[in-house]
PDBQT receptor file of N, H, CA, C and O in Angstrom, charges set to zero:
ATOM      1  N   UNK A   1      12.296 259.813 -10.472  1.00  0.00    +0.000 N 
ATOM      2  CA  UNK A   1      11.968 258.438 -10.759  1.00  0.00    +0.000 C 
ATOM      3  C   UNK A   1      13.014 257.504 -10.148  1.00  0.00    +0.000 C 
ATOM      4  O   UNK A   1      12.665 256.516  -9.502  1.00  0.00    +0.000 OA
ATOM      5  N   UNK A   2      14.580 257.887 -10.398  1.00  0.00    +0.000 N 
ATOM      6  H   UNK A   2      14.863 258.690 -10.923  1.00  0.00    +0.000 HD
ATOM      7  CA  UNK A   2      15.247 257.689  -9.460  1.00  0.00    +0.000 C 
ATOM      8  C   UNK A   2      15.343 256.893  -8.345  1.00  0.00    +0.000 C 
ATOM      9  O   UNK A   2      15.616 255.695  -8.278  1.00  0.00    +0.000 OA
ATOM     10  N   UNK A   3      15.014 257.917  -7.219  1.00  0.00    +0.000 N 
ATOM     11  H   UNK A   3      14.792 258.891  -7.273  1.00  0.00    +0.000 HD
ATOM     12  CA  UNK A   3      15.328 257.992  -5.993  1.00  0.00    +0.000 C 
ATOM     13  C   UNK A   3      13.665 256.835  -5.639  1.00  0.00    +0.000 C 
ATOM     14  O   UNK A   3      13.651 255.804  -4.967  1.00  0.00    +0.000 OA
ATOM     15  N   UNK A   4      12.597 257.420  -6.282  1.00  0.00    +0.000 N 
ATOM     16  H   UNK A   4      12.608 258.258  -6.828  1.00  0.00    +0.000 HD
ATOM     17  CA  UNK A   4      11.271 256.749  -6.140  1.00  0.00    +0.000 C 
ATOM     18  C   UNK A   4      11.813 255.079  -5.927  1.00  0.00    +0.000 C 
ATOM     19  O   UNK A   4      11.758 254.405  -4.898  1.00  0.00    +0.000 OA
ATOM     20  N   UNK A   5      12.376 254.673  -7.363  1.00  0.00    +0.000 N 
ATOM     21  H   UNK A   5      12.421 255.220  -8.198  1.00  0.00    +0.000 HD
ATOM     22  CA  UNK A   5      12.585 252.981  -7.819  1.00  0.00    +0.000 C 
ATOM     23  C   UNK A   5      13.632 252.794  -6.400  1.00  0.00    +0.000 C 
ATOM     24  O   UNK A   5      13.500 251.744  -5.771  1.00  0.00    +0.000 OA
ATOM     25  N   UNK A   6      14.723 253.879  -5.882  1.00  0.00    +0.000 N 
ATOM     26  H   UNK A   6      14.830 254.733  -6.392  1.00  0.00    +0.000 HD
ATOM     27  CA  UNK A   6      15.204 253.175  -4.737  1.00  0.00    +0.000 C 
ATOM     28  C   UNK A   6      14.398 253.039  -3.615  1.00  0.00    +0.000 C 
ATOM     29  O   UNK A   6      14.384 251.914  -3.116  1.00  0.00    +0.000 OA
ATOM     30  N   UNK A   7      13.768 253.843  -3.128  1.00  0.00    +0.000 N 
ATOM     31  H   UNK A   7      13.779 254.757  -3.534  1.00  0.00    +0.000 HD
ATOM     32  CA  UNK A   7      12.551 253.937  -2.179  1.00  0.00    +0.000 C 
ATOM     33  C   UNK A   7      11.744 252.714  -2.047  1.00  0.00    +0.000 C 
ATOM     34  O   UNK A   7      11.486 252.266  -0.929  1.00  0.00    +0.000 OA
ATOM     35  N   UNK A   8      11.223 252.003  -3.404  1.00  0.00    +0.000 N 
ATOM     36  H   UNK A   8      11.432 252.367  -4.312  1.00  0.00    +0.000 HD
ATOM     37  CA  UNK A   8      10.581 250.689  -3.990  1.00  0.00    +0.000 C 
ATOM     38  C   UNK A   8      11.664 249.461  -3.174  1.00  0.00    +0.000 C 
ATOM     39  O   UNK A   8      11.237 248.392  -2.737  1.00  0.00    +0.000 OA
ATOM     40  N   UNK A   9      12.937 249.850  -3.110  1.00  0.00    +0.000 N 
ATOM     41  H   UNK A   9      13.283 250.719  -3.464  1.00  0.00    +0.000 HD
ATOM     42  CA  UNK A   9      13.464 248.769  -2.841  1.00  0.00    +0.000 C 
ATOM     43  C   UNK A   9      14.343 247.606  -3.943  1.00  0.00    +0.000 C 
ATOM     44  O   UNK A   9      14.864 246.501  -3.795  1.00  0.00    +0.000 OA
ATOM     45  N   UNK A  10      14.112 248.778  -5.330  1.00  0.00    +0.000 N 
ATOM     46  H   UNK A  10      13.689 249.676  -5.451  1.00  0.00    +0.000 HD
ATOM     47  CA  UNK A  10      14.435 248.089  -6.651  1.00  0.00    +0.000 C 
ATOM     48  C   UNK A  10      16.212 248.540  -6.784  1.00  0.00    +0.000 C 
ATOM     49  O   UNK A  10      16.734 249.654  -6.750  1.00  0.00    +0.000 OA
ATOM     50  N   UNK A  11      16.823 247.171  -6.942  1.00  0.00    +0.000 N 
ATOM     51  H   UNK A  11      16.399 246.266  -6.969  1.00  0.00    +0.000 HD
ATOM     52  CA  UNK A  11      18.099 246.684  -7.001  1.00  0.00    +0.000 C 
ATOM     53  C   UNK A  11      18.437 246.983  -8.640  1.00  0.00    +0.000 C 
ATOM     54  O   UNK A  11      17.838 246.101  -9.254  1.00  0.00    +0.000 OA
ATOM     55  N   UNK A  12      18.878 247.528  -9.235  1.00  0.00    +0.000 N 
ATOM     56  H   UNK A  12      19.365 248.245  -8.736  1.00  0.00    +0.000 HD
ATOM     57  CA  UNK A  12      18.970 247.457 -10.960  1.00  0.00    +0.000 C 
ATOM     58  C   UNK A  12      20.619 246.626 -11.153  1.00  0.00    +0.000 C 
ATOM     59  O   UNK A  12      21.499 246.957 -10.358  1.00  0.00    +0.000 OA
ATOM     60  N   UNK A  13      20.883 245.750 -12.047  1.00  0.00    +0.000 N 
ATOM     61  H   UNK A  13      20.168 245.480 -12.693  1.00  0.00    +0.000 HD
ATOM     62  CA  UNK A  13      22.045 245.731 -12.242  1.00  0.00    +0.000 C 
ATOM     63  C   UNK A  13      23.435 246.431 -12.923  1.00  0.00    +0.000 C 
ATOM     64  O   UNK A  13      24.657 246.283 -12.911  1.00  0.00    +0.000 OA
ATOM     65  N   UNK A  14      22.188 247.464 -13.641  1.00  0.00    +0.000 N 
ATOM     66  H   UNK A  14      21.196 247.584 -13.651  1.00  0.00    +0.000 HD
ATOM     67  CA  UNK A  14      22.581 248.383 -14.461  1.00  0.00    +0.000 C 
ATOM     68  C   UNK A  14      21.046 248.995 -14.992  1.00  0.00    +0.000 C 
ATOM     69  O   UNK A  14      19.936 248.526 -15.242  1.00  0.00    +0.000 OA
ATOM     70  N   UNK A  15      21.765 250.448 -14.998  1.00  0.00    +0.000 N 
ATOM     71  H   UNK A  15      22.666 250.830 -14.794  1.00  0.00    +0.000 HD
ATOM     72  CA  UNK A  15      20.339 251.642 -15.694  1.00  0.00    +0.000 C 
ATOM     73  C   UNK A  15      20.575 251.988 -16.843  1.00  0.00    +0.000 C 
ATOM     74  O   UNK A  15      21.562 252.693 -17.050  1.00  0.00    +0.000 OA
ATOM     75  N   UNK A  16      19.645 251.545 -18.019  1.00  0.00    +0.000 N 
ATOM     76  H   UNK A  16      18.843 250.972 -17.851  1.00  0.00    +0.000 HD
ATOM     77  CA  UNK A  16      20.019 251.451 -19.035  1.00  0.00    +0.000 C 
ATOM     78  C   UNK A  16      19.224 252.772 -19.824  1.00  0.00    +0.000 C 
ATOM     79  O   UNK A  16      18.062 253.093 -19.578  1.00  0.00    +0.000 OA
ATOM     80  N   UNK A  17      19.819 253.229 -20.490  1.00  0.00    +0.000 N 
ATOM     81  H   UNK A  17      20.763 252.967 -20.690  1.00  0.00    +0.000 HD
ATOM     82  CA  UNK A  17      18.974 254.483 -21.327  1.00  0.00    +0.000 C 
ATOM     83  C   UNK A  17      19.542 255.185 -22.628  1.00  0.00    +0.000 C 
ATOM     84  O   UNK A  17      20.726 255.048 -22.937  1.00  0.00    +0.000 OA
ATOM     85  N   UNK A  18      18.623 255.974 -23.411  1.00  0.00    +0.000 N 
ATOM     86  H   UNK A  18      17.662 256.086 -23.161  1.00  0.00    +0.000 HD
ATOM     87  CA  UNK A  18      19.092 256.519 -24.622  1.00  0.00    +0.000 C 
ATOM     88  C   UNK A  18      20.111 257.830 -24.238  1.00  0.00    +0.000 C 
ATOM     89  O   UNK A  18      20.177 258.280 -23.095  1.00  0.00    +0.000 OA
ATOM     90  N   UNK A  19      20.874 258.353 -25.357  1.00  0.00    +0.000 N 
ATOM     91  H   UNK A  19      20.821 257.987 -26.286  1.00  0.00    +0.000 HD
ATOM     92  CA  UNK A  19      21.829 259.279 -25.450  1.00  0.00    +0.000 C 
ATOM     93  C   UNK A  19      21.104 260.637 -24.876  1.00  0.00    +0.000 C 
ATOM     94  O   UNK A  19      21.664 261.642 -24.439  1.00  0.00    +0.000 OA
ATOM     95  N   UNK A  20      19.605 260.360 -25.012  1.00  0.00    +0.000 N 
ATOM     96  H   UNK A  20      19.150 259.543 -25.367  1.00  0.00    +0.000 HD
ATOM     97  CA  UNK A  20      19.256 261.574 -24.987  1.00  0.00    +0.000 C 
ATOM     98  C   UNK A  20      19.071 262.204 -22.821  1.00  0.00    +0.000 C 
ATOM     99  O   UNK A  20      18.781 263.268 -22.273  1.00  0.00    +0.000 OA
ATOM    100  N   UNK A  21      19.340 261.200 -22.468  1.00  0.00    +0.000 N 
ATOM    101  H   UNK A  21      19.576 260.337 -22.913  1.00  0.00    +0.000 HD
ATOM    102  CA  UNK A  21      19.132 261.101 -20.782  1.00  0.00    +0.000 C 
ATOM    103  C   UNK A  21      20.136 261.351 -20.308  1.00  0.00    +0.000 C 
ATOM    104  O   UNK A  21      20.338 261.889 -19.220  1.00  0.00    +0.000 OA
ATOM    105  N   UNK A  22      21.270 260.795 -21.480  1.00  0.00    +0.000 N 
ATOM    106  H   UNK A  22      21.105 260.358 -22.364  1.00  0.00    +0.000 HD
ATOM    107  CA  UNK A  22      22.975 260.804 -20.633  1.00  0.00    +0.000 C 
ATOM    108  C   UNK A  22      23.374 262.608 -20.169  1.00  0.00    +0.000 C 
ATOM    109  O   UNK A  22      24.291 263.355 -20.509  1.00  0.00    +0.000 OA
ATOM    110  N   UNK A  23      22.508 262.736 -19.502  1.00  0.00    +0.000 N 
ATOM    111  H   UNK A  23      21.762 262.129 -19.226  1.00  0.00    +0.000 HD
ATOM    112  CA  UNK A  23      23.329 264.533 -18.922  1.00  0.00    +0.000 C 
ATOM    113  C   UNK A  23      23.759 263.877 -17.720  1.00  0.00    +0.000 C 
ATOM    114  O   UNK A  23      23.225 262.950 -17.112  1.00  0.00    +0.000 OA
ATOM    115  N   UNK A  24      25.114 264.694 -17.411  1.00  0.00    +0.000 N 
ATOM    116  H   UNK A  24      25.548 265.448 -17.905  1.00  0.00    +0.000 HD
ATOM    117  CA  UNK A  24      25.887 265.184 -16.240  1.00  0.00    +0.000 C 
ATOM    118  C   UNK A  24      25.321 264.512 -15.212  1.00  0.00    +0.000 C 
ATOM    119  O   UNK A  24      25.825 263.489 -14.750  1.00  0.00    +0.000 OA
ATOM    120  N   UNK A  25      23.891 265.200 -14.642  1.00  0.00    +0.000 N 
ATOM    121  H   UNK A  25      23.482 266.032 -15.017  1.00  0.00    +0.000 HD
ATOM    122  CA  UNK A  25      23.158 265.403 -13.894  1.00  0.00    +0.000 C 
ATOM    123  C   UNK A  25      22.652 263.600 -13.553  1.00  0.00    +0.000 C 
ATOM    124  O   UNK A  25      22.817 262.839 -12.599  1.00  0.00    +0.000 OA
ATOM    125  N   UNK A  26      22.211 263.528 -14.438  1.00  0.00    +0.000 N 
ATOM    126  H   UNK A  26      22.077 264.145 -15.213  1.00  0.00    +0.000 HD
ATOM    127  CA  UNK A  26      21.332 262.357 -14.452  1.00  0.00    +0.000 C 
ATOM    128  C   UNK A  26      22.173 260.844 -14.621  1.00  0.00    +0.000 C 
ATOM    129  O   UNK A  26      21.555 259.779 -14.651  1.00  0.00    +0.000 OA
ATOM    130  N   UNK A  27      23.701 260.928 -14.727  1.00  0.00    +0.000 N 
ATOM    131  H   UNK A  27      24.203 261.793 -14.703  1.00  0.00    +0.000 HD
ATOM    132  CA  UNK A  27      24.690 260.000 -14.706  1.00  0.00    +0.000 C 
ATOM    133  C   UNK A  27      24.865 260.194 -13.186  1.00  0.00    +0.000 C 
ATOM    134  O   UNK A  27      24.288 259.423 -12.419  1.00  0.00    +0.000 OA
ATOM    135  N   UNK A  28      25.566 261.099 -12.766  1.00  0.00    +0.000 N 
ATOM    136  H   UNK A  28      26.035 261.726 -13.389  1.00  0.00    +0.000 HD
ATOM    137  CA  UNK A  28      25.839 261.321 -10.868  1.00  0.00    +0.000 C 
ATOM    138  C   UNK A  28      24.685 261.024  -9.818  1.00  0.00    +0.000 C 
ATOM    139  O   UNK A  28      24.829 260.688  -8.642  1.00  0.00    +0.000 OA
ATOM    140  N   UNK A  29      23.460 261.237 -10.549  1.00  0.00    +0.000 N 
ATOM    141  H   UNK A  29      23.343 261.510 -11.504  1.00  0.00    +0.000 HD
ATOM    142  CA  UNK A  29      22.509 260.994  -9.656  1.00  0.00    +0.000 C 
ATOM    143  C   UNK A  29      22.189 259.623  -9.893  1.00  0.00    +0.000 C 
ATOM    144  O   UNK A  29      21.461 259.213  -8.988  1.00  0.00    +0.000 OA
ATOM    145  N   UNK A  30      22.533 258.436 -11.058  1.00  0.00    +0.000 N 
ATOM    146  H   UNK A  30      23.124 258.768 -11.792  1.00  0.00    +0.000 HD
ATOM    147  CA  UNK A  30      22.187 257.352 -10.797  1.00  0.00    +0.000 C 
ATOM    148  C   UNK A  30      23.547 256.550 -10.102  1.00  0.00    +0.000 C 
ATOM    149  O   UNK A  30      23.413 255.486  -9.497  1.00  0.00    +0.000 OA
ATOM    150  N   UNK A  31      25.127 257.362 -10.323  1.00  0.00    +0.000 N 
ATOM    151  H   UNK A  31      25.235 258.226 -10.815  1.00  0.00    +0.000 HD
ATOM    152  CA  UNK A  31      26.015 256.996  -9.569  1.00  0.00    +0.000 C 
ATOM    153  C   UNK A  31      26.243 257.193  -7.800  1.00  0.00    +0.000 C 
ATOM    154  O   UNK A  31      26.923 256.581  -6.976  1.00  0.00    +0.000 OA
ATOM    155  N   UNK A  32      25.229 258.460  -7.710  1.00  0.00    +0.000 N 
ATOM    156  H   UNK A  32      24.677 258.957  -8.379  1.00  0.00    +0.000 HD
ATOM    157  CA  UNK A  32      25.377 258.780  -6.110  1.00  0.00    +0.000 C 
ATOM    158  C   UNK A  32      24.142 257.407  -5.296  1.00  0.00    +0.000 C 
ATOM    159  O   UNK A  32      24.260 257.050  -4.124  1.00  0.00    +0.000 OA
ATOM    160  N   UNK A  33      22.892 256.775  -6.410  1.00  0.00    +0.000 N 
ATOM    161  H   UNK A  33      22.797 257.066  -7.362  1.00  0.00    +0.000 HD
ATOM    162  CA  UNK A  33      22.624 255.870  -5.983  1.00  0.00    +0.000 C 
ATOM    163  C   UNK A  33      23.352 254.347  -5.844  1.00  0.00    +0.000 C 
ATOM    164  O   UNK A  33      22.834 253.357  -5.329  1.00  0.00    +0.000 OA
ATOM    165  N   UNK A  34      24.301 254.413  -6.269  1.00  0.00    +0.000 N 
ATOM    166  H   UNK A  34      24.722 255.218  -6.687  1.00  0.00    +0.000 HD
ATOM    167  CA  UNK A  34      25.741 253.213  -6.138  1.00  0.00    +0.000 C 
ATOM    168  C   UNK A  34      25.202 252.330  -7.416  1.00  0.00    +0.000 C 
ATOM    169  O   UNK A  34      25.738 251.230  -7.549  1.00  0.00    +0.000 OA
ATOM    170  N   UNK A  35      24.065 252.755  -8.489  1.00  0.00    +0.000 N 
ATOM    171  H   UNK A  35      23.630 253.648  -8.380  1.00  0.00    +0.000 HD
ATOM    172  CA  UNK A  35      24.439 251.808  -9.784  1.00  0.00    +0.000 C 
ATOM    173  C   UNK A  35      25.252 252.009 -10.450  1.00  0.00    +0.000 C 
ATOM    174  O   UNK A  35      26.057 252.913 -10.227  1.00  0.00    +0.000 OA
ATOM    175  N   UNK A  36      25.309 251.227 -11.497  1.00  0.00    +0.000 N 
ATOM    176  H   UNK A  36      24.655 250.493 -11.678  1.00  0.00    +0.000 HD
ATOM    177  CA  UNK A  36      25.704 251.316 -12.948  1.00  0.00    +0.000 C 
ATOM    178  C   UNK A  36      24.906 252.219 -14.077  1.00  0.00    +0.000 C 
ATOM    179  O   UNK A  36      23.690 252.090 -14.219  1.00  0.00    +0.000 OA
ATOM    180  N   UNK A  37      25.326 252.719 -14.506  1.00  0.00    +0.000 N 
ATOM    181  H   UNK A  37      26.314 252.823 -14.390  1.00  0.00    +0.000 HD
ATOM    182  CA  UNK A  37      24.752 253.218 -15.815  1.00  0.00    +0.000 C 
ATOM    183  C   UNK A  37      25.256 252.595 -17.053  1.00  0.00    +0.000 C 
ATOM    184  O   UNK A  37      26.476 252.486 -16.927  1.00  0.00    +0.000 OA
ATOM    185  N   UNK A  38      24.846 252.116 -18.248  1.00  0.00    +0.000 N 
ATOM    186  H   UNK A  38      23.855 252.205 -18.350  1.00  0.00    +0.000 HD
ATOM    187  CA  UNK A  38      24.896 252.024 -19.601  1.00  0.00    +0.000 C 
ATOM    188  C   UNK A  38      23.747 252.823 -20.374  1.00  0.00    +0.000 C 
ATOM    189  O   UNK A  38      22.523 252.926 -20.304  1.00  0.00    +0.000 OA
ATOM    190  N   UNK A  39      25.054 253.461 -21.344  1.00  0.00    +0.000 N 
ATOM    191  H   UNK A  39      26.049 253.376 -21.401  1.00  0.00    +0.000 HD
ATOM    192  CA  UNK A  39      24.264 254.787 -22.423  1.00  0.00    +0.000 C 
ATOM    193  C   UNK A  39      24.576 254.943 -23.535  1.00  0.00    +0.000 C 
ATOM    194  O   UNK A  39      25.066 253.840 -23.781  1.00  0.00    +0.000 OA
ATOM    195  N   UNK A  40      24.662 255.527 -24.449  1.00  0.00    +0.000 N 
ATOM    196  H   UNK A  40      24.264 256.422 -24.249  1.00  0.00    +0.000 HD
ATOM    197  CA  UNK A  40      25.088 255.800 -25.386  1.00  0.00    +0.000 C 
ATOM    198  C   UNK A  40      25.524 257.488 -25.594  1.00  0.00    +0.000 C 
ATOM    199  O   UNK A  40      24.719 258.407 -25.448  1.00  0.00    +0.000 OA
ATOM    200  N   UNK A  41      27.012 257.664 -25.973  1.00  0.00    +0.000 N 
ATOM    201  H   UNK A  41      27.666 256.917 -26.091  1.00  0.00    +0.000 HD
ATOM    202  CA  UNK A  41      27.056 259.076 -26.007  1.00  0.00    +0.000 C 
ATOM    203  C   UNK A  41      27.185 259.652 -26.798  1.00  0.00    +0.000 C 
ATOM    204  O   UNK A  41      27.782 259.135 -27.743  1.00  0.00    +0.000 OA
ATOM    205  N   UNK A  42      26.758 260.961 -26.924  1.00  0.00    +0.000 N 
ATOM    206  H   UNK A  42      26.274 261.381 -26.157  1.00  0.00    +0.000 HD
ATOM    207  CA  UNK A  42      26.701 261.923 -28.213  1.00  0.00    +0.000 C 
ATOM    208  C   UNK A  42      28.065 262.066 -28.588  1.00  0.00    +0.000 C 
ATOM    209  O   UNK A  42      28.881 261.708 -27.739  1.00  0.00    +0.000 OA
ATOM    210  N   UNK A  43      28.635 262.646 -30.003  1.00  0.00    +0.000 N 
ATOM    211  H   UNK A  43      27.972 262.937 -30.693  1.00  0.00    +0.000 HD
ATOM    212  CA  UNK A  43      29.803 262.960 -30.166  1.00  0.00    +0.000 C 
ATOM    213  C   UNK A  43      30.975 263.489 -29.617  1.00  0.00    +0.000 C 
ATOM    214  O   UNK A  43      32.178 263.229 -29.611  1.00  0.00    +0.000 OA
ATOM    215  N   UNK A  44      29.776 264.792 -28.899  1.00  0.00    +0.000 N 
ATOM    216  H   UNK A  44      28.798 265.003 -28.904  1.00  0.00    +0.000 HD
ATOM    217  CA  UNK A  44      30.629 265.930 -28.713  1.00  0.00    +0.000 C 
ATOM    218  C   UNK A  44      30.840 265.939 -27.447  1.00  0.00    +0.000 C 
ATOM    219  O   UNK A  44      31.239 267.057 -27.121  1.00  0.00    +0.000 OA
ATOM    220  N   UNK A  45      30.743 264.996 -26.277  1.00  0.00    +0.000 N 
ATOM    221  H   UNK A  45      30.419 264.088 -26.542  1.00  0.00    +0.000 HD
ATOM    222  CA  UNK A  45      30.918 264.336 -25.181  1.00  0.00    +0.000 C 
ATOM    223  C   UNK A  45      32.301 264.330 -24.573  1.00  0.00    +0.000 C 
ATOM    224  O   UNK A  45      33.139 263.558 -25.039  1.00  0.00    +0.000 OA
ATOM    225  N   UNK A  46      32.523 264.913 -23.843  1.00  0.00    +0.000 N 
ATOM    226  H   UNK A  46      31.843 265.541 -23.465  1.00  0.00    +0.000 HD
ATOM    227  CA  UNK A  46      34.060 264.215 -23.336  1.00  0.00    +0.000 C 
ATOM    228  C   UNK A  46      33.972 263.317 -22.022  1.00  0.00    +0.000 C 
ATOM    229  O   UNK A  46      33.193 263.593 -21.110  1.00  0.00    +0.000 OA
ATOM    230  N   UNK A  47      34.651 262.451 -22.003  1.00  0.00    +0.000 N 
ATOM    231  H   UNK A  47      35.284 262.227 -22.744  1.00  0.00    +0.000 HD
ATOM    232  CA  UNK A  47      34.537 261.570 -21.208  1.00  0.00    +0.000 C 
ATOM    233  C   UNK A  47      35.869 261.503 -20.222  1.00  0.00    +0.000 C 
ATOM    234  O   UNK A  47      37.047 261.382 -20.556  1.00  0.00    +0.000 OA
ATOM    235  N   UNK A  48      35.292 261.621 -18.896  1.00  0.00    +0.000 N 
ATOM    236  H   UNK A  48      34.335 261.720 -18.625  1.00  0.00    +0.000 HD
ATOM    237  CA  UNK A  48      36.594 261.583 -17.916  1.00  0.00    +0.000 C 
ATOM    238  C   UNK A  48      36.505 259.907 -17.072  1.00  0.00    +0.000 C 
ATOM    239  O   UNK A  48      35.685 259.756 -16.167  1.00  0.00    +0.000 OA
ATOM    240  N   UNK A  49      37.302 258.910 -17.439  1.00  0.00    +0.000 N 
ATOM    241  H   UNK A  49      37.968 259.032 -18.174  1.00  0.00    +0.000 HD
ATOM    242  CA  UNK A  49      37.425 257.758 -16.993  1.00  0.00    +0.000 C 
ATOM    243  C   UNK A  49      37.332 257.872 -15.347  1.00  0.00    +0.000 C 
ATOM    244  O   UNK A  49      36.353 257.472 -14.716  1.00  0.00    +0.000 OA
ATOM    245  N   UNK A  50      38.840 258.656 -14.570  1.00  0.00    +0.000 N 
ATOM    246  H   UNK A  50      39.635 258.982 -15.083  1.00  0.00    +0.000 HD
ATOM    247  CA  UNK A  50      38.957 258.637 -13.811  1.00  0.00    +0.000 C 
ATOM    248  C   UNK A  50      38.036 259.191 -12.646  1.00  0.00    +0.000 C 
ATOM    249  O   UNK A  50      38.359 259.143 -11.459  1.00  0.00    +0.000 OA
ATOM    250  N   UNK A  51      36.290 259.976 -13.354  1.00  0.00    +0.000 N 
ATOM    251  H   UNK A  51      36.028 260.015 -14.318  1.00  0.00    +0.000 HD
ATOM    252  CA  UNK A  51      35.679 260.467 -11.635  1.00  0.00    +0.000 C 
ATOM    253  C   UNK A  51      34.408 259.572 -11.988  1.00  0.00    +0.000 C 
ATOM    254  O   UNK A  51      33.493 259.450 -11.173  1.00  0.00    +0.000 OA
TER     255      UNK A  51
């Protein structure tokens, strides 16, 4: 859906979504498209600032 909305030509200012989307996977792939992401994260989450 992704890569589709870039294909469209759609600019987001940020990709916004529930805790339940925030995987690994699906954060890098909306960062390798050069957005933003806002999420919410599960507890047990660790979070690395610096990559």
């Amino acid at each position: 859906m992704l890569a589709l909305a870039k294909k469209r030509g759609i600019i987001p200012e940020a990709v916004v979504m529930d805790a339940w989307y925030s995987s690994l996977d699906n954060l890098k792939s909306i960062r390798s498209h050069g957005w933003v992401w806002v999420t919410t994260l599960r507890k047990n989450r660790i979070v690395n600032h610096n990559n």
